[in-house]
Residue, then its C-alpha position, 0 to 999 in steps of 0.5 A: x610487583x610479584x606479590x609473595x613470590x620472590x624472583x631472582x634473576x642472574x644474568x651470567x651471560x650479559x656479565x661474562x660478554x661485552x655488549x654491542x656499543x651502539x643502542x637502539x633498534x636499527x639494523x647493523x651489523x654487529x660484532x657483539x654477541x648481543x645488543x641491549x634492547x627494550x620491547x616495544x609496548x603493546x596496547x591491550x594485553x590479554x593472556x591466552x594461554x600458559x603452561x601450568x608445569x613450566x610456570x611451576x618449574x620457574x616458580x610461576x604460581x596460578x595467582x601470579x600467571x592471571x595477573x596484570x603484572x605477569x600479562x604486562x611483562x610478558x607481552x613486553x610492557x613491563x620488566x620484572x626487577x633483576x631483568x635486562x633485556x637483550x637480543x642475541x647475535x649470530x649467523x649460521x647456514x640456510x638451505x646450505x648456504x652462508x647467510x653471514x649475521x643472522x641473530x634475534x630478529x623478532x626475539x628478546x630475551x629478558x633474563x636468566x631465571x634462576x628457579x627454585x630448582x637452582x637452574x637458570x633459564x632464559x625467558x625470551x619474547x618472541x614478537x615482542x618488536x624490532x632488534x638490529x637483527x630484525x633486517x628492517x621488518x616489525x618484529x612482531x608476530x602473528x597470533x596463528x603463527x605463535x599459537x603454533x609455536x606455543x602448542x608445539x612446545x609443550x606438545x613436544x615436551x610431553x612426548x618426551x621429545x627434547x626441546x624448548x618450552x613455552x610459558x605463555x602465549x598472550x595477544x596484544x590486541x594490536x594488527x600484524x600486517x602479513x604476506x602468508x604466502x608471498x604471493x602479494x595478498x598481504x592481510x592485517x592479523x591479530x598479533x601476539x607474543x609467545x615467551x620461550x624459555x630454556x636453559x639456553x638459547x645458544x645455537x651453531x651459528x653464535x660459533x659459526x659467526x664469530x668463526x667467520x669473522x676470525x673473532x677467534x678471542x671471543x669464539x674461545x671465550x663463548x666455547x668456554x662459557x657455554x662449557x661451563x654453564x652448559x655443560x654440568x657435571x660433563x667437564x670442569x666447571x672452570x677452564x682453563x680448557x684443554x683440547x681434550x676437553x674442548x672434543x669431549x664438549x663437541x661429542x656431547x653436543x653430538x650425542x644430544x643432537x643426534x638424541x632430538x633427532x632419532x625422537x623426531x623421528x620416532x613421532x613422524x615430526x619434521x622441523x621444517x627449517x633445519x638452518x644451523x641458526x635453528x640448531x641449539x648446542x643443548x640438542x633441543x628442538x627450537x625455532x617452530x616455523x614451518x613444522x609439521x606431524x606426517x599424515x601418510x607416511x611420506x619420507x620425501x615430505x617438508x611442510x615448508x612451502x620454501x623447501x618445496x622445490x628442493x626438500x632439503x629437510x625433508x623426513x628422510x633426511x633429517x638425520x643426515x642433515x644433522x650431520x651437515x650442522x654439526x660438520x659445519x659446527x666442527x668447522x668453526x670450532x676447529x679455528x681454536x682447537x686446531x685439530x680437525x682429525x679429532x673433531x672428524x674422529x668425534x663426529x665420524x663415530x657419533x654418526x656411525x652410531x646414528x643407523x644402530x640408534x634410528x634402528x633400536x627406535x624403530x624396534x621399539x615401535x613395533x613392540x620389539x626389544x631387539x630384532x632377533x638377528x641380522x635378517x629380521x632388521x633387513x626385512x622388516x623395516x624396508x618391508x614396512x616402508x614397501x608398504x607404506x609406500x603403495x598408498x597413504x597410511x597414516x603413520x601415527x595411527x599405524x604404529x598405535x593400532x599395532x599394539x594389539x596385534x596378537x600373535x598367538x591369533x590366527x594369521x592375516x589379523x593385521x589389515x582390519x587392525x590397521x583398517x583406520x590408518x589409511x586414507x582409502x581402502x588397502x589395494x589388494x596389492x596392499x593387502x598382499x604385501x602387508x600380509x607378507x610383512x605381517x608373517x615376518x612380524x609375527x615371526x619376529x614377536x614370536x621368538x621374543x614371547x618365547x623367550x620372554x618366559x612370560x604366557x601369552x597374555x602377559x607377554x601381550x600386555x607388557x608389549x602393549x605398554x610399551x609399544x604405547x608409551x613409544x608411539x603416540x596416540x595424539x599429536x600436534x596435526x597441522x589441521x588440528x592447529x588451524x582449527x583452533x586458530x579458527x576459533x580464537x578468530x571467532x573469540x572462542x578458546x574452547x578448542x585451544x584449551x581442549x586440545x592443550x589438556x590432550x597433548x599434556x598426556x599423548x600417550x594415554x587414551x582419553x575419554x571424549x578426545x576421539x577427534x584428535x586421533x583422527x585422520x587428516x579430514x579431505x577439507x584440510x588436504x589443500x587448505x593453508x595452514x593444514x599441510x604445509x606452511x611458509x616461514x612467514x610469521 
C-alpha cells in the first residue's frame, strides 16, 4: 500500500487496557476505556490539504500524502496494515457541571505511529462516522468547520503555542445536514474529515470518569499508564508508583497546563469550550470548536455563541478556569492517592506561579526583559488595559506596531504608530490616556537601554527582534477563515493554500500578504462564522 515508505504502528494503549465487550456503533454507556469501531466509508475522497512538516515528522512523504492510498485511509475508507481502529471513553465537566460519559463522539483513533523519530502518535479521524459515543448523532463533520480545525492546528503550532497538530484535511464528496445556529434553519453542507494527531489524546475526563464510577483498578492502571508513556525522562519508566511519584506527575500536568495558558494569552487566543473533556493531560491545546483570535481587545469576549449569556470562558478567565480543571483533576486523582493536602499543596504553588508568569509574558510584549521595579508591573499593565478599554484597538496589531517605538525620539510618538490598531479614530480622551501610559513606557525602556550597555541603535534593534518573535504579526481572524471557507464553496482553494503558507511563518513580515494583517473589515463584524461561532460542527 505505502510503496517504499515503511510504517510501523505500536499500539500500546489497546494492549495495556480491556477493550468494551460490546461491538458495534450504537450509543451505550460504557465501562471501558474504549470500543473498537470502523470508520464509516465516504463515496468520493478528495485530499484538500495536509501538513507538509507533520507529514515529515510521522514519515509521510509528498509522493505517499498525494496518493489514492493515503486519501482512502485518511478519510476513513481504508486502514493501513498494524491499525486498529478505536473510539475512547471518558467523561468530564461542561460549563461546571458533571455531564457523566462523554467520550469520542465524532472521533476514532486509528493507531499509534511509531515515527521515524522513535515517538509514538495517534493519528485520529474526526468525521470519519458514529461511535457509542456519538449520542445518536452521524458523526460527521462539516467541511467549514474541519477547515478551521485543520488551520488552527498548525497555526497554533507555528506560533509556538502547545498543541495537537493536523495531518490532513480531506472532503468526501458527501452532504452533512447541520443546524449551525440552533435556530431550525438546518442546511445540507459539504462533509469532511480532518486527521489529528498527537502523542496523546488523553484528557481530564478519562480520570474524571473512572473516578465517578469508583472504577478505582482502572483509574490507577491508566494513572500509571499514562505515566510512563507519558511522562518520559520526569519518572520512572515502570512503577510500581509511589505517592510522591503520583504528585510529581500532577505538578508537571500543572506546569504544562499552565504553559498553554499563559501562550494563548500571549497570542489573544480564546478556546472557547474549556470543558475538562477539552483539556489534554499533555497541556496541549486540543478540541478547535468555537475559538477565536480577539479583534478589539475585549477581556470579557468568548466566540461562543453557547457561552454568550455567561462568558465562562471568557479571555480574562481562561487562566483561572485552568485552575478549576485541574482542581477537578486533582479530585479524581485523590480517590488513589488518598492525599488531598499534597495535590492541594501542588496545585496551590503551581497556581501562585500563574500571576508572575502571565506577568513576565506581558513584559516580553511590550519589549521589556523585566519591569524595573514593584511600581512599573503596577502601572503599566492596568494603565494599558485603561486604554484598551476606552475604544476598540486591535490587540495583534497593537503590540506589533509597538516595536518600533524609539525612545530615544521625541515624546508623544506613540499614537500614529499605533494609528492602525484601532477601529476608529483614537478619542481625545484616547489620545490623552495613551500618551499618559507612553510616558511610563518609555520611562520603563529607558532605564533597561541604559543598563543594557549597548547604543541606542542597537539596543533598538535587538528590542524589535524580540519584541517581534513574542508578538504575532498573523493569526488565524475568524473572518480570514470564512473567507477561505467561501471560496472552497466556489471550488476555489487559492485562499486556503495562501493563508496556510502565512500562518507557517506568523512572526516574520511577508512579501504580498498585507491582507492577513488587517483589521476585522466592518462586513464581518455581525456576519456568522467571522466573530462568533456555536459548537455545532
Amino acid at each position: 500500500m505505502t510503496g517504499k515508505t515503511v510504517h510501523r504502528f505500536d499500539n500500546r494503549f489497546l494492549r495495556a487496557f480491556a477493550a468494551d465487550p460490546q461491538t458495534g456503533n450504537h450509543p451505550r454507556q460504557v465501562r471501558a476505556l474504549y470500543s473498537r469501531v470502523k470508520p464509516e466509508p465516504v463515496s468520493n475522497p478528495a485530499l484538500l490539504a495536509y501538513s507538509e512538516s507533520l507529514a515529515e515528522l510521522l514519515g509521510f512523504s509528498a509522493e505517499d500524502c498525494h496518493s489514492d492510498w493515503f486519501v482512502n485511509v485518511f478519510s476513513g475508507n481504508a486502514l493501513m496494515p498494524g491499525m486498529q481502529a478505536w473510539a475512547s471513553c471518558y467523561g468530564g465537566h461542561q460549563f461546571g457541571h458533571w455531564a457523566g460519559q462523554l467520550g469520542d463522539g465524532r472521533a476514532i483513533n486509528l493507531g499509534e505511529l511509531l515515527t521515524p523519530g522513535g515517538q509514538h502518535w495517534i493519528l485520529q479521524l474526526k468525521g470519519a462516522g458514529p461511535t457509542p459515543y456519538s449520542r445518536g448523532a452521524d458523526g460527521r463533520a462539516v467541511l467549514r468547520s474541519s477547515l478551521r480545525e485543520f488551520l488552527c492546528s498548525e497555526a497554533m503550532y507555528h506560533l509556538g503555542v502547545p498543541t495537537t497538530r493536523a495531518l490532513s484535511l480531506i472532503v468526501t464528496g458527501e452532504d452533512v445536514v447541520r443546524d449551525m445556529f440552533y435556530d431550525g434553519n438546518a442546511e445540507a453542507e459539504p462533509g469532511a474529515v480532518v486527521c489529528r494527531a498527537a502523542p496523546s489524546f488523553t484528557r481530564f475526563g478519562h480520570f474524571e470518569l473512572l473516578a465517578a464510577r469508583g472504577q478505582q483498578a482502572e483509574l490507577q492502571q491508566l494513572m500509571d499508564y499514562t505515566i510512563a508513556t507519558d511522562c518520559t525522562g520526569v519518572l520512572p519508566s515502570s512503577g510500581p508508583y509511589t505517592r510522591d511519584d503520583y504528585l510529581a506527575w500532577f505538578q508537571a500536568v500543572c506546569e504544562r497546563s499552565l504553559e498553554m495558558v499563559v501562550h494563548w494569552q500571549r497570542v489573544g487566543f480564546v478556546h472557547g469550550v474549556m470543558n475538562t473533556d477539552n483539556m489534554s493531560i499533555l497541556g496541549l491545546t486540543i478540541d478547535y470548536g468555537p475559538y477565536g483570535w480577539m479583534e478589539a481587545y475585549d477581556p470579557d469576549w468568548t466566540p461562543n455563541t453557547t457561552d454568550a449569556q455567561h462568558r465562562r470562558y471568557r479571555f480574562g478567565q481562561q487562566a483561572r478556569i485552568v485552575g478549576w480543571n485541574l482542581l477537578q483533576l486533582a479530585n479524581a486523582l485523590n480517590s488513589v492517592i488518598d492525599d488531598a493536602a499534597g495535590l492541594e499543596q501542588v496545585l496551590s504553588v503551581c497556581l501562585n506561579s500563574l500571576p508572575s508568569r502571565l506577568e513576565a509574558m506581558q513584559a516580553r510584549k511590550l519589549g521589556l526583559g523585566q519591569f524595573t521595579d514593584a511600581g512599573d508591573s503596577q502601572a503599566l499593565l492596568p494603565g494599558l488595559e485603561a486604554v484598551f478599554a476606552m475604544q476598540e484597538i486591535d490587540m495583534t496589531l497593537f503590540y506589533r506596531n509597538l516595536s518600533r517605538y524609539d525612545p530615544a525620539q521625541p515624546p508623544a510618538q506613540l499614537p500614529a504608530l499605533v494609528s492602525e490598531a484601532f477601529y476608529q479614530p483614537a478619542s481625545s480622551a484616547t489620545l490623552q490616556a495613551l500618551i499618559e501610559w507612553e510616558e511610563r513606557y518609555r520611562a520603563g525602556i529607558l532605564i533597561e537601554m541604559r543598563a543594557s550597555g549597548m547604543n541606542d541603535e542597537e539596543y533598538c534593534a535587538q528590542r524589535r527582534t524580540l519584541m517581534n518573535q513574542c508578538n504575532p504579526l498573523y493569526v488565524l481572524r475568524n473572518y480570514l477563515a470564512q473567507e477561505v471557507i467561501d471560496q472552497l464553496r466556489e471550488g476555489d482553494p487559492s485562499r486556503l493554500q495562501a493563508i496556510a503558507k502565512v500562518l507557517r511563518q506568523p512572526y516574520t513580515e511577508q512579501d504580498n500578504a498585507e491582507e492577513f494583517a488587517r483589521r476585522m473589515p466592518e462586513w464581518a463584524r455581525h456576519r456568522p462564522g467571522c466573530s462568533m461561532l456555536s459548537c455545532s460542527s
